[in-house]
Structure formats: structure tokens, C-alpha cells
Jmol script that loads the backbone (N, CA, C; Angstrom):
load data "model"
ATOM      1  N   UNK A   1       7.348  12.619   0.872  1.00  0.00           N
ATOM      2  CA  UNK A   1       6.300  11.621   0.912  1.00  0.00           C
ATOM      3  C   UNK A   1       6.852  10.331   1.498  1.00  0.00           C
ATOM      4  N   UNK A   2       6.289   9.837   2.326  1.00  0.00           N
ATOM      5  CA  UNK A   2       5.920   8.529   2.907  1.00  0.00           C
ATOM      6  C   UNK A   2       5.910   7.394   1.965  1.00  0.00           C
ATOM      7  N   UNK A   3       6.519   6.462   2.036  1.00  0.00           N
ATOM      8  CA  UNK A   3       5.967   4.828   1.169  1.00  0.00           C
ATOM      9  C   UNK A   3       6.001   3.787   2.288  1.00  0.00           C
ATOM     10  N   UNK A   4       4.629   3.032   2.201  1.00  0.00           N
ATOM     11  CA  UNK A   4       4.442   1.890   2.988  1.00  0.00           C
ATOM     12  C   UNK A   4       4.046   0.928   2.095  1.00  0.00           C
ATOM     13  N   UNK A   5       5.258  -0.076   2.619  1.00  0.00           N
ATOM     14  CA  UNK A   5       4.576  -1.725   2.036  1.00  0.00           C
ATOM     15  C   UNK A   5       3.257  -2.204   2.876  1.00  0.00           C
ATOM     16  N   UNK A   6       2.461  -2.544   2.117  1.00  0.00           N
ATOM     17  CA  UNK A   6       1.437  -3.278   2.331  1.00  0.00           C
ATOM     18  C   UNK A   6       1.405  -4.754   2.205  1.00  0.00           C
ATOM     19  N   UNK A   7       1.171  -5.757   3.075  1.00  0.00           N
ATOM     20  CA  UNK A   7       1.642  -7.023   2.996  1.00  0.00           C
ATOM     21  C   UNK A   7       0.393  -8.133   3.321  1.00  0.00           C
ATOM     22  N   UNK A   8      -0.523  -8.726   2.638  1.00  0.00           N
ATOM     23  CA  UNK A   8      -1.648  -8.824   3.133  1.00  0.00           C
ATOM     24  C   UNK A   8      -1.865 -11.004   3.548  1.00  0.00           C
ATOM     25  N   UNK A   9      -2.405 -11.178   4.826  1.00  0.00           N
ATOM     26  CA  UNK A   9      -1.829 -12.851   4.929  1.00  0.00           C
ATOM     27  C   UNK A   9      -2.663 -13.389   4.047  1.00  0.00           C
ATOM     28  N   UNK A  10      -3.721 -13.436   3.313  1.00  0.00           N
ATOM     29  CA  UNK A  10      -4.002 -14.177   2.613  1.00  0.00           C
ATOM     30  C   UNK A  10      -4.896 -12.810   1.169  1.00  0.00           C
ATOM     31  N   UNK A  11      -4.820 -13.442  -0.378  1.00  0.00           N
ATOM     32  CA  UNK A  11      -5.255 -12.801  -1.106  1.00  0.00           C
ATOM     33  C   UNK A  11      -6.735 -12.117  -0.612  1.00  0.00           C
ATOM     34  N   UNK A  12      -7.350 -11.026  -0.781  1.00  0.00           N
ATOM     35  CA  UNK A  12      -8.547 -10.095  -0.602  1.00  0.00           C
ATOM     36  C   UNK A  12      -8.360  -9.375  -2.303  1.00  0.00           C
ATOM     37  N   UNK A  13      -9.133  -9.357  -2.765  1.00  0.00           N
ATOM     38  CA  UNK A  13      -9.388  -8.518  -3.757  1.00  0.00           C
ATOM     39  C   UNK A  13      -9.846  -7.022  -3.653  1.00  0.00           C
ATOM     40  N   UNK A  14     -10.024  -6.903  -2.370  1.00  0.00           N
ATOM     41  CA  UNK A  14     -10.954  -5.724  -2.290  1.00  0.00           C
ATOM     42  C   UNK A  14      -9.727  -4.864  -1.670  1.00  0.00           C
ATOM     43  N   UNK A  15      -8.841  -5.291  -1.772  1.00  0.00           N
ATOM     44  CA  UNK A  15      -7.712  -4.168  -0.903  1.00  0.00           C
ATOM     45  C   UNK A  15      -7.165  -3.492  -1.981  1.00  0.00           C
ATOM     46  N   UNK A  16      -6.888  -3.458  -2.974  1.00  0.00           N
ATOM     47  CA  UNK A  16      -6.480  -3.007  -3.604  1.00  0.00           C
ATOM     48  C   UNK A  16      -7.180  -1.494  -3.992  1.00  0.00           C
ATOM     49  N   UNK A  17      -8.933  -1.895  -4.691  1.00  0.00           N
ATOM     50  CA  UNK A  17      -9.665  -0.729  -4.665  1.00  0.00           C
ATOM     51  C   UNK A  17     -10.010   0.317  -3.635  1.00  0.00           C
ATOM     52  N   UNK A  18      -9.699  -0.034  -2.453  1.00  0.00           N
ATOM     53  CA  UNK A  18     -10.051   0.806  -1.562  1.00  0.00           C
ATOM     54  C   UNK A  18      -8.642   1.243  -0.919  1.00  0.00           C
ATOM     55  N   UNK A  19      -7.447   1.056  -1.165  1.00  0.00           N
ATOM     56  CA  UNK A  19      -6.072   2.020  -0.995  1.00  0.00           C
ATOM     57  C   UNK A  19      -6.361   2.954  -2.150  1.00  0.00           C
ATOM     58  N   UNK A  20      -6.912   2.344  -3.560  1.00  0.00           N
ATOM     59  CA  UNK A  20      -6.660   3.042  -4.794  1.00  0.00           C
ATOM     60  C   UNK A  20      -7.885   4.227  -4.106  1.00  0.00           C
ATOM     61  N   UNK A  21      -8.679   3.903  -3.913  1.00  0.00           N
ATOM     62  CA  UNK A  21     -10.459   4.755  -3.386  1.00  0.00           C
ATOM     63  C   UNK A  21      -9.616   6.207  -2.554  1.00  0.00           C
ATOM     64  N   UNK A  22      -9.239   5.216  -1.571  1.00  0.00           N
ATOM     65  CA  UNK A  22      -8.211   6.539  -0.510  1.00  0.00           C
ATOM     66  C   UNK A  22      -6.932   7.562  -1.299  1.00  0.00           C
ATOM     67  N   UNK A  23      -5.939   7.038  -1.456  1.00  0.00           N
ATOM     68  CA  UNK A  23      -4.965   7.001  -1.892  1.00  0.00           C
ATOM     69  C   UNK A  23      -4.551   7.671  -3.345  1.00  0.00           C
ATOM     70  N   UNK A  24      -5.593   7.115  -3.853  1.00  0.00           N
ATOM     71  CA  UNK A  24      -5.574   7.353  -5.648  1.00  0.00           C
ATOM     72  C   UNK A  24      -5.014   6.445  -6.296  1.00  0.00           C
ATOM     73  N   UNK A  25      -5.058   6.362  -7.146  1.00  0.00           N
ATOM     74  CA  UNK A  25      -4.537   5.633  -8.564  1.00  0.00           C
ATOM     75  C   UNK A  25      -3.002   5.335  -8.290  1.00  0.00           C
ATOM     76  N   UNK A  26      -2.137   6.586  -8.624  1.00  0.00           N
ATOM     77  CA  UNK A  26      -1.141   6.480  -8.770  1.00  0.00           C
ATOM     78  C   UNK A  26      -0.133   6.741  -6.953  1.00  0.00           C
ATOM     79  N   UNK A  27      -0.898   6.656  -6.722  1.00  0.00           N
ATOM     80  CA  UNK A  27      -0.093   6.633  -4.639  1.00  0.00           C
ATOM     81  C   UNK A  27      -0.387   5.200  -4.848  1.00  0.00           C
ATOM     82  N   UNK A  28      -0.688   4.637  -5.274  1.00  0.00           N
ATOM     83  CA  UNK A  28      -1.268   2.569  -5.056  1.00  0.00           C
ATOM     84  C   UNK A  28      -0.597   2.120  -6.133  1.00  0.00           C
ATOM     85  N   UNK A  29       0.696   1.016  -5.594  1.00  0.00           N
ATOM     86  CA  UNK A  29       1.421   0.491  -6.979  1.00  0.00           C
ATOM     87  C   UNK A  29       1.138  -1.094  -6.171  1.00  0.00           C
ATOM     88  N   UNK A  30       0.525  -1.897  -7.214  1.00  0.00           N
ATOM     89  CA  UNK A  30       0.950  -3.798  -7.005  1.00  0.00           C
ATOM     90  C   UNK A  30       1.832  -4.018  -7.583  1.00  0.00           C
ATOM     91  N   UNK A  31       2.413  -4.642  -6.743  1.00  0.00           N
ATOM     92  CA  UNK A  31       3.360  -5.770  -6.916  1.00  0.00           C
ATOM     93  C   UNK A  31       3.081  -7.223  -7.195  1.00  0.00           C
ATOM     94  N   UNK A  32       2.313  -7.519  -6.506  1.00  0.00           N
ATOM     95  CA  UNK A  32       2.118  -8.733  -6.753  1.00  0.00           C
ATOM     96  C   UNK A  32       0.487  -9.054  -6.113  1.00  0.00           C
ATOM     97  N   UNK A  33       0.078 -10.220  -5.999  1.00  0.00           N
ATOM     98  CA  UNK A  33      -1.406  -9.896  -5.167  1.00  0.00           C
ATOM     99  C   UNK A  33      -1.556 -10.028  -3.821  1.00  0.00           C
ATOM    100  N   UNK A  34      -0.677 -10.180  -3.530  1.00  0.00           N
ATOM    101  CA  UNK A  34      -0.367  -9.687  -1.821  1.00  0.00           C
ATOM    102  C   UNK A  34       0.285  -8.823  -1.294  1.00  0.00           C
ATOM    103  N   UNK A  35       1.012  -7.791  -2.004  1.00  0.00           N
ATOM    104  CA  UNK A  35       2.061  -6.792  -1.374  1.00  0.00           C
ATOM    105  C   UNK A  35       1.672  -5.434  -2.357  1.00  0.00           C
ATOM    106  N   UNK A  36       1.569  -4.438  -2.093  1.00  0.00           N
ATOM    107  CA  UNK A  36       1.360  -3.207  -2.641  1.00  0.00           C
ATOM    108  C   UNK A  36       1.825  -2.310  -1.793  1.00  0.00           C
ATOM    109  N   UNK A  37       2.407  -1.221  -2.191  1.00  0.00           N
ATOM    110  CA  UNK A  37       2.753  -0.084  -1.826  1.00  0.00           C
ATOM    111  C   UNK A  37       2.112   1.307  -1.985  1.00  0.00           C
ATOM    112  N   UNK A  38       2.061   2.085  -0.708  1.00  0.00           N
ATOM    113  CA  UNK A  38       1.258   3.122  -0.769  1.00  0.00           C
ATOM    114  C   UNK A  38       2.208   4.307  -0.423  1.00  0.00           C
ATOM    115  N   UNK A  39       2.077   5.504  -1.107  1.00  0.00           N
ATOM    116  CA  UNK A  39       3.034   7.019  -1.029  1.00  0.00           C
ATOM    117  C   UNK A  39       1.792   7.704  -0.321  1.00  0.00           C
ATOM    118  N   UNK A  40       2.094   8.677   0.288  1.00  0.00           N
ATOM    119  CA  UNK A  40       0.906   8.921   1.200  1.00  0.00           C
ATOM    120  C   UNK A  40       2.167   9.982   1.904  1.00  0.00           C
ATOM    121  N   UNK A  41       1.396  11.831   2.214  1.00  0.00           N
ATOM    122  CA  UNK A  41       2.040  12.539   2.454  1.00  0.00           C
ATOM    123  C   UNK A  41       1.710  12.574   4.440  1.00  0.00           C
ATOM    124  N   UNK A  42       0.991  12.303   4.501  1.00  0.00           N
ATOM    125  CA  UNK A  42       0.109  12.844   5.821  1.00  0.00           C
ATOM    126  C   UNK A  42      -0.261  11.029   6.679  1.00  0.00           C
ATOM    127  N   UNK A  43      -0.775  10.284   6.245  1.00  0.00           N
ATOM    128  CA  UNK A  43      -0.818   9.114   7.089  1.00  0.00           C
ATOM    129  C   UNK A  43      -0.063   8.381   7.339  1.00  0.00           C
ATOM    130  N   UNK A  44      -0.429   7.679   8.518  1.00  0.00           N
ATOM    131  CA  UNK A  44       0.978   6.865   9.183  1.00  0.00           C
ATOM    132  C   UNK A  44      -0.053   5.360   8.876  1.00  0.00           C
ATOM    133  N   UNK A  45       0.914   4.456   9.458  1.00  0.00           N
ATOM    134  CA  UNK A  45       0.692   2.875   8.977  1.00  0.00           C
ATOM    135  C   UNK A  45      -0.495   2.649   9.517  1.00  0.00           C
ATOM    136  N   UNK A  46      -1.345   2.929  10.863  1.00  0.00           N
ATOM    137  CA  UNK A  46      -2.885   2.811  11.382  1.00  0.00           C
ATOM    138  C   UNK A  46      -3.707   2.788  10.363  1.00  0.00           C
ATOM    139  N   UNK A  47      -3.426   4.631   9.837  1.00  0.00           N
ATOM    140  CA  UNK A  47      -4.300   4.599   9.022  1.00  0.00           C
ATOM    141  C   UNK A  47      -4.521   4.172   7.540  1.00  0.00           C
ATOM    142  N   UNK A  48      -3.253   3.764   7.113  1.00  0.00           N
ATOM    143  CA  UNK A  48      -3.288   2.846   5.758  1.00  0.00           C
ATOM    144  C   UNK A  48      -4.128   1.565   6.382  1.00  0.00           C
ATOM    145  N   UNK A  49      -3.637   1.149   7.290  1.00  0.00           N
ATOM    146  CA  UNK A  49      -4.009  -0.352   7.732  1.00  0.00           C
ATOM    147  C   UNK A  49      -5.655   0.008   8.130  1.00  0.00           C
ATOM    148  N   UNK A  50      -6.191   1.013   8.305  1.00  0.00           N
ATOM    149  CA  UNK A  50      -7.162   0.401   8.496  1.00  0.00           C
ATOM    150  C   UNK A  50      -8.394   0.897   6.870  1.00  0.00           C
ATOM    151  N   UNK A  51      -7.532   1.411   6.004  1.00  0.00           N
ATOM    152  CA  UNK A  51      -7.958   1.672   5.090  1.00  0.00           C
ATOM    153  C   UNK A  51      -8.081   0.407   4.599  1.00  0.00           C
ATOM    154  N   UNK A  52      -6.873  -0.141   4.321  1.00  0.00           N
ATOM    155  CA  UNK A  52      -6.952  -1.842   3.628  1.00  0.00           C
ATOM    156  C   UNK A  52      -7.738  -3.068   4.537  1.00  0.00           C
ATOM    157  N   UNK A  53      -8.403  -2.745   5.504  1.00  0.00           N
ATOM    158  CA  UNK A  53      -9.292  -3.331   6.246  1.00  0.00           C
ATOM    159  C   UNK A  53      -8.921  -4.521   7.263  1.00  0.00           C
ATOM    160  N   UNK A  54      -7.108  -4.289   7.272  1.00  0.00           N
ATOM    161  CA  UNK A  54      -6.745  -4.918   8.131  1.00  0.00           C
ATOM    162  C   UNK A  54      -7.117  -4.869   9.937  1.00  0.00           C
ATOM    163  N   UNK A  55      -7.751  -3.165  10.026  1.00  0.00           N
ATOM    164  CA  UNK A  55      -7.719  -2.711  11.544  1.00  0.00           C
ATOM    165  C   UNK A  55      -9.133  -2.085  11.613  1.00  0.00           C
ATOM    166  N   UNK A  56     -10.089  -1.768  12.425  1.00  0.00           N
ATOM    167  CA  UNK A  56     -11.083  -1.185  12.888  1.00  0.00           C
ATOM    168  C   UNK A  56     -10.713  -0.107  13.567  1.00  0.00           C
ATOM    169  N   UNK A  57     -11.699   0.860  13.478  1.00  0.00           N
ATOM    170  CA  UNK A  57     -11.231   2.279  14.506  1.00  0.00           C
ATOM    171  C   UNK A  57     -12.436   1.894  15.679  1.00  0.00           C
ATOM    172  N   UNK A  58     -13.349   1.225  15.453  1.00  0.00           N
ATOM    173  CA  UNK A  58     -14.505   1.074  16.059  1.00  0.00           C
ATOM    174  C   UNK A  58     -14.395  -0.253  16.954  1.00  0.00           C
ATOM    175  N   UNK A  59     -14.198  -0.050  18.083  1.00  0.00           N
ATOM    176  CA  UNK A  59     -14.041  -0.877  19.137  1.00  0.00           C
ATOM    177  C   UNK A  59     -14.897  -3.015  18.904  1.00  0.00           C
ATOM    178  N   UNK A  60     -15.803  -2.414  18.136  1.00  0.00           N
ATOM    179  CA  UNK A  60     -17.159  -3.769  18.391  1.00  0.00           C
ATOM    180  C   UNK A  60     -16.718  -4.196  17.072  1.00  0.00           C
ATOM    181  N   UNK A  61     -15.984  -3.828  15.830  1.00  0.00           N
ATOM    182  CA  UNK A  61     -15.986  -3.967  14.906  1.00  0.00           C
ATOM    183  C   UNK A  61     -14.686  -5.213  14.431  1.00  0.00           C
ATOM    184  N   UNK A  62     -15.179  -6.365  13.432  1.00  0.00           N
ATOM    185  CA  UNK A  62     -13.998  -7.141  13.388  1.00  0.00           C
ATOM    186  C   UNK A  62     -13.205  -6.179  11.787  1.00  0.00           C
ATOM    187  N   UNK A  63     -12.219  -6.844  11.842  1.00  0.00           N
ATOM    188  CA  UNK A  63     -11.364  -6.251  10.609  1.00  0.00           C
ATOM    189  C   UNK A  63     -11.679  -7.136   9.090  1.00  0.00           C
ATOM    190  N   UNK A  64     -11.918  -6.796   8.242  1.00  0.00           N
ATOM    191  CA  UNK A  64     -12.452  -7.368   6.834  1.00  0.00           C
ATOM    192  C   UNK A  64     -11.518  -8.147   6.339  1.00  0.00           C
ATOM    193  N   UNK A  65      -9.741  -8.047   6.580  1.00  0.00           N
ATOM    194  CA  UNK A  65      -9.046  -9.045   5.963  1.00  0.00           C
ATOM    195  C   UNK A  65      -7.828  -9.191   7.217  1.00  0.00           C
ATOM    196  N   UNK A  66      -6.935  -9.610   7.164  1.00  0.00           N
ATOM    197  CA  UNK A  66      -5.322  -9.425   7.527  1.00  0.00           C
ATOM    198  C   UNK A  66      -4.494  -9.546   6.648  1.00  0.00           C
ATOM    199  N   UNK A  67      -3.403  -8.424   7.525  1.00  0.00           N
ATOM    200  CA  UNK A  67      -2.214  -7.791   7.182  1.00  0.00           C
ATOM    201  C   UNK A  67      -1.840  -7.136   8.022  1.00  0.00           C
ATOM    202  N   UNK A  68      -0.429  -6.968   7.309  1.00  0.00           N
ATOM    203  CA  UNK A  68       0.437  -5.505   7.915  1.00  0.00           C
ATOM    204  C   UNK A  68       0.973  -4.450   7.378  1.00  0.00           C
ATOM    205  N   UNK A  69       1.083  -3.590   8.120  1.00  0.00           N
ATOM    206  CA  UNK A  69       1.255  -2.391   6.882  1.00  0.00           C
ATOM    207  C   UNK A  69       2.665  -1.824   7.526  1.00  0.00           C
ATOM    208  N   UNK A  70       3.991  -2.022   6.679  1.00  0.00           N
ATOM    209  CA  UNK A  70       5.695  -1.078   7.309  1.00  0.00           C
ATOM    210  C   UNK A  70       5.652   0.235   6.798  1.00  0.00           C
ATOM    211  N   UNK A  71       6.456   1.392   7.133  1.00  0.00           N
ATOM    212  CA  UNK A  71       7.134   2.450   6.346  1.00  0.00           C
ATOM    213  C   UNK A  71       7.897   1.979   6.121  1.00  0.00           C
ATOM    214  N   UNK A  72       8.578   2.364   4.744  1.00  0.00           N
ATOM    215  CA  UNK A  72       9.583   2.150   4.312  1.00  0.00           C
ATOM    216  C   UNK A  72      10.863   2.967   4.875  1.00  0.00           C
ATOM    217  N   UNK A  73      12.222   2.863   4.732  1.00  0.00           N
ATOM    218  CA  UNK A  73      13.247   4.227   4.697  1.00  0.00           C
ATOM    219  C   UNK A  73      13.738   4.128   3.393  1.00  0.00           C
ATOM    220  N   UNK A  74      14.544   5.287   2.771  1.00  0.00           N
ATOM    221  CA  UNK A  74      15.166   5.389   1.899  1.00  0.00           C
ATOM    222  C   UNK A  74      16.245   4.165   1.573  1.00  0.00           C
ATOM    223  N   UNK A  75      16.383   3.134   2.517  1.00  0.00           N
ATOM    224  CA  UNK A  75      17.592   2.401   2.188  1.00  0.00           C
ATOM    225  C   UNK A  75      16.787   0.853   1.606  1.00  0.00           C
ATOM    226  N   UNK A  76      16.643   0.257  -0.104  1.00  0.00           N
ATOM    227  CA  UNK A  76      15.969  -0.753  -0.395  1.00  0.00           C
ATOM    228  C   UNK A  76      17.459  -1.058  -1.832  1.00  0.00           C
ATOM    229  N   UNK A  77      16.935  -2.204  -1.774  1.00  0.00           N
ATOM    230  CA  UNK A  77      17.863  -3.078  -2.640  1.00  0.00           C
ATOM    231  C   UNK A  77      16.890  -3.989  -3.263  1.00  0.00           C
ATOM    232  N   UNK A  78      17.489  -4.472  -4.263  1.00  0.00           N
ATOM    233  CA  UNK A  78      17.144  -5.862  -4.818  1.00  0.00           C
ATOM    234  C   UNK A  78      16.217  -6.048  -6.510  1.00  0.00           C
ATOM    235  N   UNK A  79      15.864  -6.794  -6.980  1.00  0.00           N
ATOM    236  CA  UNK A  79      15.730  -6.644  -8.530  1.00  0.00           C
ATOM    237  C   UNK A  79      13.993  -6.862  -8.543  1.00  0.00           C
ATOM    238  N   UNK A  80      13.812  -5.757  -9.583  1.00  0.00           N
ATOM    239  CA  UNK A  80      12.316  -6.165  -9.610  1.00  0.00           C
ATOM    240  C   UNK A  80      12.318  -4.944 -11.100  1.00  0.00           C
ATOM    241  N   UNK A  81      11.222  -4.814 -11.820  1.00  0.00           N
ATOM    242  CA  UNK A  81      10.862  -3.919 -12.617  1.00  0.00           C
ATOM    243  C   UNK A  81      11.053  -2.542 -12.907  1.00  0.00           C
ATOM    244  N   UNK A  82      11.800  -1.592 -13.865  1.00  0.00           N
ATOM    245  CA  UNK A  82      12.272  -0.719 -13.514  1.00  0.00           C
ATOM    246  C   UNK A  82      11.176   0.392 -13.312  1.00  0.00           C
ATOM    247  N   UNK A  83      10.288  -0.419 -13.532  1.00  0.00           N
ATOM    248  CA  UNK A  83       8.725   1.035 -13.347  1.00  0.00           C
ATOM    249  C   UNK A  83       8.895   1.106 -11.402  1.00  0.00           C
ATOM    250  N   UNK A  84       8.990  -0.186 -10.628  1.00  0.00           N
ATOM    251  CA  UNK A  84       8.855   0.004  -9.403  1.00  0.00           C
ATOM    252  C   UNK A  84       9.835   1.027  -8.721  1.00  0.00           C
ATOM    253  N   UNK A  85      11.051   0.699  -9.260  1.00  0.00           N
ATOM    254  CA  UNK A  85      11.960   2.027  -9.144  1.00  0.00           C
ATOM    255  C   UNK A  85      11.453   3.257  -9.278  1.00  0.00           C
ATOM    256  N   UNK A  86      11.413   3.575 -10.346  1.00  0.00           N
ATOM    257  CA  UNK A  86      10.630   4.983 -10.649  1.00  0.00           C
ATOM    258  C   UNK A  86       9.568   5.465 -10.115  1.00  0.00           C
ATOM    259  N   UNK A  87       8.711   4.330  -9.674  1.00  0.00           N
ATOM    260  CA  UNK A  87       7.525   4.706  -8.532  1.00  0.00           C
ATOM    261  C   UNK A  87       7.996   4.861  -7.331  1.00  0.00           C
ATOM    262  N   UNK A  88       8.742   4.726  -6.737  1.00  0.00           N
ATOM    263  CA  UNK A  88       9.871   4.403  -5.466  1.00  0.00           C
ATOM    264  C   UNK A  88       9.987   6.465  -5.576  1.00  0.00           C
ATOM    265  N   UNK A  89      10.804   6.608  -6.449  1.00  0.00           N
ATOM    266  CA  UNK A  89      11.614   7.833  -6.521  1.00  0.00           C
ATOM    267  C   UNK A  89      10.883   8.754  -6.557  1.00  0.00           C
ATOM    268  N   UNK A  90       8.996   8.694  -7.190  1.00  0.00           N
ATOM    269  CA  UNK A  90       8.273   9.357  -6.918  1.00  0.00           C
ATOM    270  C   UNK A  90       7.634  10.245  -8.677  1.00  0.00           C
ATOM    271  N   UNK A  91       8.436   9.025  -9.553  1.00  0.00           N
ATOM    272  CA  UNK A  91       8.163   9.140 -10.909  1.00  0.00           C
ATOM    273  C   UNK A  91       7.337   8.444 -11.556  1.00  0.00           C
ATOM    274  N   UNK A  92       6.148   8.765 -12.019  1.00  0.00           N
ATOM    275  CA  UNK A  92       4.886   8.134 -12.720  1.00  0.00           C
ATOM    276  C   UNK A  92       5.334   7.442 -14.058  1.00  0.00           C
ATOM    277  N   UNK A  93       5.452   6.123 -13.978  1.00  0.00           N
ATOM    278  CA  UNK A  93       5.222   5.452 -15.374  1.00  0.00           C
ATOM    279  C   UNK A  93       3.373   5.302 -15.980  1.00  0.00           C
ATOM    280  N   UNK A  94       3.465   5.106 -17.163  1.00  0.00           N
ATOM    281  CA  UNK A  94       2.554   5.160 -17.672  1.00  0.00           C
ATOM    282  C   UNK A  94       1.628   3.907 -17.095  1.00  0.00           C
ATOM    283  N   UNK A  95       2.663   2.614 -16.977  1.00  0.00           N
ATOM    284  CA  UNK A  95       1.832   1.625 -16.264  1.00  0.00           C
ATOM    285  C   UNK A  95       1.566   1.520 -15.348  1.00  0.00           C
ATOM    286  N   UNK A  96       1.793   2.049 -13.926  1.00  0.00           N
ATOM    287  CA  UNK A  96       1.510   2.454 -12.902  1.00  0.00           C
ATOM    288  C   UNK A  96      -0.047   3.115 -12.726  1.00  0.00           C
ATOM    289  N   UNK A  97      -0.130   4.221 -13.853  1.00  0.00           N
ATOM    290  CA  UNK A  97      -1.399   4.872 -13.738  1.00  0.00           C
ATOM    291  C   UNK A  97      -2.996   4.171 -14.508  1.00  0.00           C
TER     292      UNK A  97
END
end "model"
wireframe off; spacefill off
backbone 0.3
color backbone group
């Protein structure tokens, strides 16, 4: 499985429910209210991004918020919650779900 940070330029509330809508529950972890991460076996960053309404597929169409959406690689560092770890590795904490 795939993990992409989601990085959004200004707060949207509505991004969240509609990665969770796509994605599910537990493929959608926040971090904070601008950055979330999505596990996702089959889509690449387009189509996260245009799930979170950063991108249009439809030529005439504007985009509902901005952002950007990275893949991750296996190589991350640095201190944060040990549930995010475990969501990282592909292990469900209870708060996550």
C-alpha cells in the first residue's frame, strides 16, 4: 500500500469527509487540520488530489479548495504520536478508527 501526505493551503473542512467518503475511515488519518494522510492500494496523487478537491477532471471546472498531495517512501523520521507510527506501518489503533 501507498501513503500520501495530504497538505492543504488554507483550512477546508470538507476535505477530510470526502478522503474519509473515498478512502474509508481508517485509509484517512489527521494530523492536524491541514495535513492528513491517505493509504490507498491502487491510486496515485491525481487522483487523491482530486478527491480532496484540490484538482478537476473536468476541463470548465474550478477546484473547491488548494493543496498538494506527495507519496510518501519508506524513509520518514521525526516525533509525533505513537498511533501515527502504527498507522504508517499499516496497524489500526483504536483512535484512528
Amino acid at each position: 500500500m501507498a501513503v500520501f501526505a495530504v497538505i492543504l493551503d488554507e483550512s477546508d473542512q470538507n476535505v477530510l469527509p470526502r478522503l474519509r467518503h473515498r478512502y474509508g475511515k481508517g485509509s484517512v488519518l489527521l494530523l492536524n487540520e491541514g495535513t492528513m494522510l491517505v493509504r490507498t492500494a491502487g491510486d496515485k496523487a491525481d487522483a487523491i488530489a482530486a478527491s480532496a478537491g484540490f484538482i478537476t477532471l473536468a476541463e470548465d471546472d474550478n477546484p473547491d479548495t488548494g493543496g498538494v498531495v506527495f507519496k510518501l517512501n519508506r524513509s520518514y523520521s521525526g516525533m509525533m504520536d505513537p498511533s501515527v507510527w502504527e498507522w504508517l506501518e499499516g496497524r489500526e489503533s483504536e483512535d484512528s478508527q
